[in-house]
N, C-alpha and C positions, 0 to 999 in steps of 0.2 A: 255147395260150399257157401258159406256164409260172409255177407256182402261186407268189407272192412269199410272202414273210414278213417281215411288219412288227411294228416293236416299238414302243412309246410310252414316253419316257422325258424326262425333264424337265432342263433346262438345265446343270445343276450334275452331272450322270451323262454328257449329251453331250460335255462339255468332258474331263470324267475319262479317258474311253472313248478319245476322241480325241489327247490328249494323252500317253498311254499305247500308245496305235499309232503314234504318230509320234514317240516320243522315247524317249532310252535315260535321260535322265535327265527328272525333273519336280522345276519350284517351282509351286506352287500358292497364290495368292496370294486367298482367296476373299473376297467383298465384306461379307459377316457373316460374325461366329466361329459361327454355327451352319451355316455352311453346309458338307453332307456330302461335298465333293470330296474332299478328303484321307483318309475312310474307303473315297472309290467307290475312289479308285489303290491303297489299299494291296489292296481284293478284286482287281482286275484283275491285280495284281503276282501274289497268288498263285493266281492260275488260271496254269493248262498252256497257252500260246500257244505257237502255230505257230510253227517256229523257220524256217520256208521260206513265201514266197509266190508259186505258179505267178500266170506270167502269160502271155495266150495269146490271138493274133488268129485270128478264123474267117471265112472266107468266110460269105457268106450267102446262099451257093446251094444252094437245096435239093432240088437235085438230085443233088447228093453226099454221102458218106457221111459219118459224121460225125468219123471220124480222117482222112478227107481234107478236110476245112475248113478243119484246123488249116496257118495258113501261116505261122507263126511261136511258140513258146513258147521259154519261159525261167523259171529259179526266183531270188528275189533272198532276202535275208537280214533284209530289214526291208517293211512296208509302203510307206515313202518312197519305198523302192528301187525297188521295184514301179510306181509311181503313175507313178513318175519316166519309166519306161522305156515302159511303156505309153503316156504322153502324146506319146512322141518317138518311135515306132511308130506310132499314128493321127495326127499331126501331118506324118510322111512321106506316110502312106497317101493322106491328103485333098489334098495338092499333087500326086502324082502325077496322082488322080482316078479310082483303083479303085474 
């Protein structure tokens, strides 16, 4: 099984994180004037983010290699993009009944 990595982060950094993968612009409206969201967007703006998100179905037979599992990929330009395309790729998948 392959090793995850978890992070612990508290509500006002989720929303930041989030909100910043998912949109080109933010208003941040926080519930106190002490709350750090509006310093977490401006760290996240200037961090180096992925300007491509692969996205990529695989078999789960493992009996095959592992560049032959790939039965579908693509790169999109935003997360959204991605989420988007992936859901409507496994949403074919499971009516089918592969």
């Amino acid at each position: 099984m392959a090793e995850k990595n978890m992070v612990m982060i508290d509500g006002n950094n989720a929303a930041a994180y989030v909100a910043h993968a998912l949109s080109e612009v933010i208003a941040i409206y926080p519930i106190t004037p002490s709350s750090p969201m509006g310093e977490f967007s401006d760290e996240f703006s200037a961090l180096k983010m992925p300007q491509k998100v692969s996205v990529q179905i695989l078999s789960t037979d493992a009996e095959m290699r592992p560049k032959e599992r790939v039965k579908k990929k693509t790169e999109k330009s935003s997360l959204y993009d991605a989420l988007k395309i992936a859901s409507i790729w496994l949403e074919r998948i499971l009516e089918k009944g592969e």
